[in-house]
C-alpha positions as a Markdown table, in Angstrom:
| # | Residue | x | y | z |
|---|---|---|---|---|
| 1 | Unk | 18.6 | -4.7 | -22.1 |
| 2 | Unk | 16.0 | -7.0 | -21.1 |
| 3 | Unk | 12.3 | -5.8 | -21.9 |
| 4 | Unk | 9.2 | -5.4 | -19.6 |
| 5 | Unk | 5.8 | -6.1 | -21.5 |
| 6 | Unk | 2.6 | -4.3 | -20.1 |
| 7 | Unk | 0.5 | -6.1 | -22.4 |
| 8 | Unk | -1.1 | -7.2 | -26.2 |
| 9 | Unk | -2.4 | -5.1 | -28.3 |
| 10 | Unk | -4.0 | -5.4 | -32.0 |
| 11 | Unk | -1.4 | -3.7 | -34.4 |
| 12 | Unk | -4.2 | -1.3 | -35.5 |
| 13 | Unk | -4.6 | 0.2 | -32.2 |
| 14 | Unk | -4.7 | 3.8 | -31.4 |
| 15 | Unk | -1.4 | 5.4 | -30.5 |
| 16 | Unk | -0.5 | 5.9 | -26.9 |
| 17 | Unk | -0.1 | 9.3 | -25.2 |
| 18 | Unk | 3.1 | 11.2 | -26.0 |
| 19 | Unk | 5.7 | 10.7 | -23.2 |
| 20 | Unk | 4.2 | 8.1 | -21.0 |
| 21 | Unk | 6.4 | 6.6 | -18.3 |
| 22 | Unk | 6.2 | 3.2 | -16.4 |
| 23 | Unk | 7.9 | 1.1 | -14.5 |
| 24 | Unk | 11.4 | 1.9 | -13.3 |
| 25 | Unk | 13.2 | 5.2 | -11.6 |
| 26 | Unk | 13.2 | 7.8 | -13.8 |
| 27 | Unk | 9.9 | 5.9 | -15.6 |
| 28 | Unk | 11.1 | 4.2 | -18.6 |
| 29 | Unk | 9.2 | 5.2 | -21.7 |
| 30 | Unk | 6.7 | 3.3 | -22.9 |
| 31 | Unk | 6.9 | 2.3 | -26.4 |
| 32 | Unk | 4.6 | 0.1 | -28.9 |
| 33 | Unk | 6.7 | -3.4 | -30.7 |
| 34 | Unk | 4.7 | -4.4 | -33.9 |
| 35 | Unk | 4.7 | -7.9 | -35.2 |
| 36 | Unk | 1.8 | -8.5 | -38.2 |
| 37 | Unk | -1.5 | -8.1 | -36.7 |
| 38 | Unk | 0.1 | -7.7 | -33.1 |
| 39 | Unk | 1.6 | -5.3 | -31.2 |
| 40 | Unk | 3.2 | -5.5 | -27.6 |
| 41 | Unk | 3.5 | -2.5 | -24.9 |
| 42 | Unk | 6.6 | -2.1 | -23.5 |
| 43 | Unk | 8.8 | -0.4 | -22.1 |
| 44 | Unk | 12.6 | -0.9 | -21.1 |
| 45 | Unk | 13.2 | -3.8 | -17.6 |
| 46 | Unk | 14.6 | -1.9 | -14.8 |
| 47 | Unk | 17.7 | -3.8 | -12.6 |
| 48 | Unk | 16.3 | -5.3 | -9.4 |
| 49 | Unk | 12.7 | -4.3 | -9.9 |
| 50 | Unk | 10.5 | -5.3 | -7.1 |
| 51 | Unk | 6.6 | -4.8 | -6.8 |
| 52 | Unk | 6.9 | -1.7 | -5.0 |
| 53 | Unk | 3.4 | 0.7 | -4.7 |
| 54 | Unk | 5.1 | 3.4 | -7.5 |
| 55 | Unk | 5.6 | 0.4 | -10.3 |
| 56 | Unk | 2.7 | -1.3 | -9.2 |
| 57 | Unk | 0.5 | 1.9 | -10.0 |
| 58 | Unk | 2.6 | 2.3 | -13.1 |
| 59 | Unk | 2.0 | -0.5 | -14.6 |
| 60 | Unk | -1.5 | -0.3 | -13.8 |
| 61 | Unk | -1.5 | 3.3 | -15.5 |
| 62 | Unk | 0.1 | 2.1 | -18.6 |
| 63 | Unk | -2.9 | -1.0 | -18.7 |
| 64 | Unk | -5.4 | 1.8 | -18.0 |
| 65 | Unk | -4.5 | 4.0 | -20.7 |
| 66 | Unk | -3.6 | 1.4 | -23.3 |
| 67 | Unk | -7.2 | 0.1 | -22.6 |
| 68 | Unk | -8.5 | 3.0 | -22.8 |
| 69 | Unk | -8.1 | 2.7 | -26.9 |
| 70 | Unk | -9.5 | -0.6 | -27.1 |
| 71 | Unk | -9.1 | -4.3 | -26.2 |
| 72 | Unk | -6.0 | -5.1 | -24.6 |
| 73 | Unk | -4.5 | -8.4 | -23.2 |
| 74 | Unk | -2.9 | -7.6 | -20.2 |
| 75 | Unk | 0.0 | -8.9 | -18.8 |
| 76 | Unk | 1.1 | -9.3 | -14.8 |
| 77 | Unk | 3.1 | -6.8 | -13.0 |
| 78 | Unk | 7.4 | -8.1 | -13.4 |
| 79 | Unk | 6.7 | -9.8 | -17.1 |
| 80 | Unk | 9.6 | -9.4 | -18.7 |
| 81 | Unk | 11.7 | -11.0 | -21.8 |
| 82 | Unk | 15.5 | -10.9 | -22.5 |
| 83 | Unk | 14.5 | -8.1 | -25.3 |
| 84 | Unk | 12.4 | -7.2 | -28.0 |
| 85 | Unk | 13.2 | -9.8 | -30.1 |
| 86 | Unk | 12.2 | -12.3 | -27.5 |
| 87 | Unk | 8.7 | -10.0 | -27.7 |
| 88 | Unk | 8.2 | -9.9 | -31.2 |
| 89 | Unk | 8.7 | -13.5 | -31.7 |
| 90 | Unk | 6.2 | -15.0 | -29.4 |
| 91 | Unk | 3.9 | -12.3 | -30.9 |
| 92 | Unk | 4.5 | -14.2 | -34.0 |
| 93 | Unk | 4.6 | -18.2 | -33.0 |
| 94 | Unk | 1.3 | -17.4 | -31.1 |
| 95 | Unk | -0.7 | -15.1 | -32.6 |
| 96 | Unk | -4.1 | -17.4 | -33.6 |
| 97 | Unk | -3.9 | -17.7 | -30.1 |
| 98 | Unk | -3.8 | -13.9 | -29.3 |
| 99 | Unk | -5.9 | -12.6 | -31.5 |
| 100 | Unk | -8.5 | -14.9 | -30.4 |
| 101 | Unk | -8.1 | -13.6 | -26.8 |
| 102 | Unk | -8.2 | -10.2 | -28.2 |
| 103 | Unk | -11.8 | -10.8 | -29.8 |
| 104 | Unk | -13.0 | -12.9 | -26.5 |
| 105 | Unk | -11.9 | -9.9 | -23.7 |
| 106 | Unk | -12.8 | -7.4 | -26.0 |
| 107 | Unk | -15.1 | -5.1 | -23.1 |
| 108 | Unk | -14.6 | -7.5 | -20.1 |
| 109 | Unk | -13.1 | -7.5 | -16.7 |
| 110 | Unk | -12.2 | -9.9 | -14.0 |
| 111 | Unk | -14.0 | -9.8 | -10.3 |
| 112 | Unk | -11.5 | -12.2 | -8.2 |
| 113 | Unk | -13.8 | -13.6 | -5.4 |
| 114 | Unk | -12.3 | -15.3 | -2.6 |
| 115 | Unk | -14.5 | -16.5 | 0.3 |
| 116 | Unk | -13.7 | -17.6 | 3.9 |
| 117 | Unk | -15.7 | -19.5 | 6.7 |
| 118 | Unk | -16.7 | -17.6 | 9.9 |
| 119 | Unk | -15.3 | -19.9 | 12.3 |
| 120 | Unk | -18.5 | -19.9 | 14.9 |
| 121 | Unk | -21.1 | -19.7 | 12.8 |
| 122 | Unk | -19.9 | -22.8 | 10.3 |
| 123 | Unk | -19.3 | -24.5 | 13.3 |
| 124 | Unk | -23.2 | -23.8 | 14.6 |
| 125 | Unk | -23.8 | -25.2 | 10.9 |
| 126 | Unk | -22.0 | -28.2 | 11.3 |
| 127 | Unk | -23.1 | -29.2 | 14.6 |
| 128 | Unk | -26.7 | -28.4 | 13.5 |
| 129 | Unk | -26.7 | -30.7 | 9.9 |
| 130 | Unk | -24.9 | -33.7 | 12.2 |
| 131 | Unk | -27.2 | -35.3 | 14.8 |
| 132 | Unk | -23.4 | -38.0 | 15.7 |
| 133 | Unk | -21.6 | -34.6 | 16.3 |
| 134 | Unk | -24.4 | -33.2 | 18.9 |
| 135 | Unk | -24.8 | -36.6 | 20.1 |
| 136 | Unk | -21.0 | -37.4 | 20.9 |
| 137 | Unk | -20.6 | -33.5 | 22.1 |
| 138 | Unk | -23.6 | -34.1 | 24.7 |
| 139 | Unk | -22.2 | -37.5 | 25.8 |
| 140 | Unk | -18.6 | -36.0 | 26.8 |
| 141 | Unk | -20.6 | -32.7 | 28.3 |
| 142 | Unk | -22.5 | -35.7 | 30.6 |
| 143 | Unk | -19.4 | -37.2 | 31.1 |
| 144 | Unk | -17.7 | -34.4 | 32.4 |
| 145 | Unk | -15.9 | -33.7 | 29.0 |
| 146 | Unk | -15.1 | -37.4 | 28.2 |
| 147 | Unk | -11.7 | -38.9 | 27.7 |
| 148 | Unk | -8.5 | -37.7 | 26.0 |
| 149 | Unk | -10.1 | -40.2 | 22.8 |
| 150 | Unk | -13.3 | -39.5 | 23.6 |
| 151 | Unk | -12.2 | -35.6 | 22.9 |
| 152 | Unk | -9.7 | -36.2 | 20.3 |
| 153 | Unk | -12.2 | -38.2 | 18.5 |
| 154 | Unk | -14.8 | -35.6 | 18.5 |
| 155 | Unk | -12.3 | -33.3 | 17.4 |
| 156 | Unk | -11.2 | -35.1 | 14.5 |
| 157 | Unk | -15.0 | -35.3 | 13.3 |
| 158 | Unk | -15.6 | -31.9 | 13.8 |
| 159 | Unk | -12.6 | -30.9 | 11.4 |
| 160 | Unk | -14.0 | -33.5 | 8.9 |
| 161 | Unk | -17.2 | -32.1 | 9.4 |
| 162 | Unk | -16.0 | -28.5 | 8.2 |
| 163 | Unk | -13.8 | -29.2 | 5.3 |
| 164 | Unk | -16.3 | -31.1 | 3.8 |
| 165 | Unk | -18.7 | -28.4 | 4.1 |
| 166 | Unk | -15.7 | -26.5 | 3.1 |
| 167 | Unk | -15.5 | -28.1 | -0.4 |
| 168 | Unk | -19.4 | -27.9 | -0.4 |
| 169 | Unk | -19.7 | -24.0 | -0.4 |
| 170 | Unk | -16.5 | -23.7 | -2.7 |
| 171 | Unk | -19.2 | -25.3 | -4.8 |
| 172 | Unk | -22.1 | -23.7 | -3.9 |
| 173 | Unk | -20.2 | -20.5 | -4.5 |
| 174 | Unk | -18.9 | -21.3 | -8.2 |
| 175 | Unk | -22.3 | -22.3 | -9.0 |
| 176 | Unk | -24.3 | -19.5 | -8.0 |
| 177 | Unk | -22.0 | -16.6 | -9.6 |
| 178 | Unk | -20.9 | -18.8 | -13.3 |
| 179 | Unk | -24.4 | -17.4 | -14.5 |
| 180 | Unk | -23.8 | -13.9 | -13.8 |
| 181 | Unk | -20.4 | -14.6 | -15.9 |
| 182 | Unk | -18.5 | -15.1 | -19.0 |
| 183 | Unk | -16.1 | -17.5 | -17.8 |
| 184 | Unk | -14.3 | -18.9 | -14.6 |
| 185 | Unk | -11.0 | -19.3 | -13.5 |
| 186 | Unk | -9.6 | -21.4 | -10.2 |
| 187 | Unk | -6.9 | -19.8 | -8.8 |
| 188 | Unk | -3.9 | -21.2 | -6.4 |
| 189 | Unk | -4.9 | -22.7 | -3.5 |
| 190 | Unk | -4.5 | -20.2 | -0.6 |
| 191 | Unk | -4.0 | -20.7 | 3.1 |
| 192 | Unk | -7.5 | -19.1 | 4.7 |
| 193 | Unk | -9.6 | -19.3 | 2.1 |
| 194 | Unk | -11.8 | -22.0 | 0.9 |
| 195 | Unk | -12.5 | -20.3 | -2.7 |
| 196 | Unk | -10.1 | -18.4 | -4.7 |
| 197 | Unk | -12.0 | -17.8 | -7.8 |
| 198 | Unk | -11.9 | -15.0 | -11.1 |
| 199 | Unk | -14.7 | -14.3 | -13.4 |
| 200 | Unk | -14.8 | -13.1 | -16.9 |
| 201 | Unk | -17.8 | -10.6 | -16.7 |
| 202 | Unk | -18.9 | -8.0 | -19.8 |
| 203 | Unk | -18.1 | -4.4 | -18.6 |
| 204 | Unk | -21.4 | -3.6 | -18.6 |
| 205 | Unk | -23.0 | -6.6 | -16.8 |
| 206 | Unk | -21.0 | -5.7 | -13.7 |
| 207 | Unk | -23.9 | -4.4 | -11.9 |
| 208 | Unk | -25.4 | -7.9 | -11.9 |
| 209 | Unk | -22.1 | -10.0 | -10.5 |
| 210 | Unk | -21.9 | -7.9 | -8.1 |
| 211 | Unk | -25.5 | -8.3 | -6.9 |
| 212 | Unk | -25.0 | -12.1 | -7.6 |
| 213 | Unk | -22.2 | -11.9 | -4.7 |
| 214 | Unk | -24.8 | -9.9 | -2.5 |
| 215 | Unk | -27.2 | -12.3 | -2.7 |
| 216 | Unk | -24.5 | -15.3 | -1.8 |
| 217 | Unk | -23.6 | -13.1 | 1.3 |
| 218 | Unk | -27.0 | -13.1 | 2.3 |
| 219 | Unk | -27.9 | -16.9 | 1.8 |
| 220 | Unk | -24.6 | -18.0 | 3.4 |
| 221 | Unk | -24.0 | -16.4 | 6.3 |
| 222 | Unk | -21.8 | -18.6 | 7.4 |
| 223 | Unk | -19.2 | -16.9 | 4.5 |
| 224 | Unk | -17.1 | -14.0 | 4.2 |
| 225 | Unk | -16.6 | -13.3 | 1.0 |
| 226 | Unk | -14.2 | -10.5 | -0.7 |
| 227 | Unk | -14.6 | -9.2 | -4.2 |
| 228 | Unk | -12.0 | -7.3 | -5.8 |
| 229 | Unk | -12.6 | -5.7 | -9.2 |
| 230 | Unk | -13.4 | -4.7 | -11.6 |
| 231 | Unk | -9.7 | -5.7 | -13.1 |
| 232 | Unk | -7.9 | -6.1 | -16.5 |
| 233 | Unk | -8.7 | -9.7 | -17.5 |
| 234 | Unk | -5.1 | -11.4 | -16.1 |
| 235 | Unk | -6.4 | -14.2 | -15.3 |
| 236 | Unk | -7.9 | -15.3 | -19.0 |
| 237 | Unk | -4.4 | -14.5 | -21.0 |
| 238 | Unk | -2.3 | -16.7 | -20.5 |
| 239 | Unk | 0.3 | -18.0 | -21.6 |
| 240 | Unk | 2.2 | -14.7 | -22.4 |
| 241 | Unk | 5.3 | -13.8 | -23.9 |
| 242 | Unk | 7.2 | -13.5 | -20.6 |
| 243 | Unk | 7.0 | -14.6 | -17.3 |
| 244 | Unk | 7.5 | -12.1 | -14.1 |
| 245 | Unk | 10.4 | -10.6 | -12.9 |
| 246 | Unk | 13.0 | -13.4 | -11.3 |
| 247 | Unk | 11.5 | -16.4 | -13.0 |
| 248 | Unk | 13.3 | -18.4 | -15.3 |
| 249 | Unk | 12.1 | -20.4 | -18.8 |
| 250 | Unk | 12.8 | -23.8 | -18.8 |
């Protein structure tokens, strides 16, 4: 029976309520896997699991009370190993690496930030930092809208002209919150979005990120930005002792 890891644990951690379920249908009982100074919550993999709203707020029940007790290394929603011995011997083969972790997200929580550009207003910024681009655009307007090249080539400028400023507020952005954090991590790239970012911030010095992001919605405009948090720490884990649900290990 393959095994579904919630996430790390120091061995010495407090015991977890009697009888808690998690993922699966019935919830499979959650159990604690010691290995020397480590210890790994778990609970049995159900077939075919998919990340559907119940397991999703399982798993995020299980991470909630198991941090309740102390620091926890959380693991994503579908981690899974062949079984427990899989579990308890990563434990072992990387556990300088997990304690440290331990020690470092002891009281912390990640704020993912991702921030788009409003089409119209970035495109009033462009046009107003780029005296070519307003020169060009009032030569076709005189022009009666200018040629097919005339046109294209304004329009290739103009798209230029945006992702650089693009890659310049991804910048911006990264620089002006870092302070207000422990640590930063990129995420993918994703379609939309010119800044997928996650911060390590102390659980009490949440107020101040999150007036950090105000005060980046108020000098940029120009950006939407989305904060979601406060969240277990995924992002600053890894590499864990399984990977999610329908992966494979090569």
């Amino acid at each position: 029976m393959s095994t579904y890891v919630y996430g790390i644990t120091a061995g010495s951690h407090p015991a977890l309520p009697e009888g808690m379920g998690g993922v699966g249908e019935p919830p499979r009982p959650v159990r604690v896997l010691k290995e020397g100074d480590l210890a790994a919550v778990v609970s049995e993999a159900p077939e075919g699991l998919r990340p559907k709203r119940k397991d999703l707020l399982a798993h995020q029940n299980v991470l909630s009370e198991a941090g309740a007790g102390g620091a926890l290394l959380p693991m994503r929603f579908g981690s899974v190993a062949p079984d427990d011995a899989s579990v308890t011997a990563v434990l072992a083969e990387r556990a300088k690496h997990y304690l440290e972790r331990l020690g470092a997200l002891d009281g912390k929580v990640e704020y993912n930030v991702k921030a788009s550009h409003d089409e119209e207003a970035v495109l009033h910024r462009v046009m107003g930092e780029n005296p070519e681009l307003r020169a060009m655009t009032e030569a076709n307007r005189q022009a009666g809208g200018g040629t097919y090249e005339d046109r294209l080539r304004l329009g290739e400028m103009v798209v230029a002209a945006v992702q650089a400023r693009e890659a310049e507020d991804a910048a911006e952005l990264r620089r002006a919150l870092e302070p207000a954090a422990d640590d930063v991590s990129a995420g993918p790239d994703s379609t939309g979005w010119l800044a997928n970012l996650s911060f390590l911030v102390a659980r009490d010095s949440a107020a101040g990120f999150v007036d950090a992001v105000e005060e980046v919605r108020k000098s940029h405009p120009h950006l939407e930005v989305r904060v979601n948090g406060p969240l277990p720490p995924y992002s600053f884990v890894e590499p864990g002792p399984a990977q999610p649900a329908g992966t494979t290990t090569h």
